[in-house]
C-alpha positions as CSV (number, residue, x, y, z in Angstrom):
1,X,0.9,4.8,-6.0
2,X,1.8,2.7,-10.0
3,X,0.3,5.7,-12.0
4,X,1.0,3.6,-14.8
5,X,-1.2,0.3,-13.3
6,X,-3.7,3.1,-12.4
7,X,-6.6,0.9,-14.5
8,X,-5.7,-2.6,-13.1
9,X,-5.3,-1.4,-9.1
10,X,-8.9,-0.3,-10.2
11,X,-9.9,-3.8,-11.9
12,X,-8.0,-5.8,-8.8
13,X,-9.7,-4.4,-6.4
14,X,-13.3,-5.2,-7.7
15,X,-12.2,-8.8,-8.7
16,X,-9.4,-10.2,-6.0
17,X,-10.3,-10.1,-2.3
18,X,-6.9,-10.1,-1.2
19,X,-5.2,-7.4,-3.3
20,X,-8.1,-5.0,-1.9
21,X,-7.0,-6.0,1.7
22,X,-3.4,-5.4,0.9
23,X,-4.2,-1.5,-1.0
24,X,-6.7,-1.0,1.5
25,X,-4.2,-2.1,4.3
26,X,-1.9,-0.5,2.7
27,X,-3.6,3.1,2.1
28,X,-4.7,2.8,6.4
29,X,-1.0,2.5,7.0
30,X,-0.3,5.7,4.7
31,X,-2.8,8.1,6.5
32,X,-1.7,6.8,10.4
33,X,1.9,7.4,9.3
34,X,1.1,11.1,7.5
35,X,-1.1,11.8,11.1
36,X,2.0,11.0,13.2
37,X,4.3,12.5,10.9
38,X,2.3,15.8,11.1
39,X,2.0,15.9,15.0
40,X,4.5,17.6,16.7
41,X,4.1,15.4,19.7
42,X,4.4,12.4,18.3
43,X,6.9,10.5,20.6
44,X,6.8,7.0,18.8
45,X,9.5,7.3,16.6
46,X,10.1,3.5,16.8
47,X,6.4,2.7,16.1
48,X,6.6,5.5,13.1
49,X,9.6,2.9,11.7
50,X,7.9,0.0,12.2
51,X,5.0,1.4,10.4
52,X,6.8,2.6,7.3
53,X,8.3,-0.9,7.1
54,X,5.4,-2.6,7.0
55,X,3.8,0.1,4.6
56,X,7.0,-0.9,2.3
57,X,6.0,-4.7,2.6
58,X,2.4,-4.0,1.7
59,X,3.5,-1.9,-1.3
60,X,6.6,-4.4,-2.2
61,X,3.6,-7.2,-2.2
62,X,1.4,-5.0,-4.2
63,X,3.6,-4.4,-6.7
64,X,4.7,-8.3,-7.3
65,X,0.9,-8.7,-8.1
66,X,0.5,-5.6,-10.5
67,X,3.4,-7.2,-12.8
68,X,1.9,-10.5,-12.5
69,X,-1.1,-9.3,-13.3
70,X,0.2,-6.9,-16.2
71,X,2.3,-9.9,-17.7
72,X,-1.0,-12.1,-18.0
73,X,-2.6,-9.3,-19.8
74,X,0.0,-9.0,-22.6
């Protein structure tokens, strides 16, 4: 996720307590949609759409900060 911010993600998460949440949040929500997309079974189609939403959000949120950040930094 922002290649190019690769080095700041890195710096943010060892210095602001909330952006970590968010990428970690953000990363959890990744790996429980991946494991429902993968299983065959899966029957919670609506709960697999609410999850990618809220995977957006985190990543729409994310992203806001990252050009903050970068902006500062120029």
């Amino acid at each position: 996720m922002f290649p190019e911010y690769r080095d700041l993600i890195s710096k943010l998460k060892q210095e602001d307590a909330h952006f970590a949440r968010l990428f970690n949040e953000h990363n959890e929500l990744d790996d429980k949609i991946s494991g429902l997309e993968n299983n065959p079974v899966t029957s919670g189609l609506e709960e697999l759409e609410e999850l990618k939403r809220g995977k957006l959000r985190l990543k729409d949120e994310i992203y806001v900060i990252l050009k903050r950040e970068a902006a500062k930094n120029q």
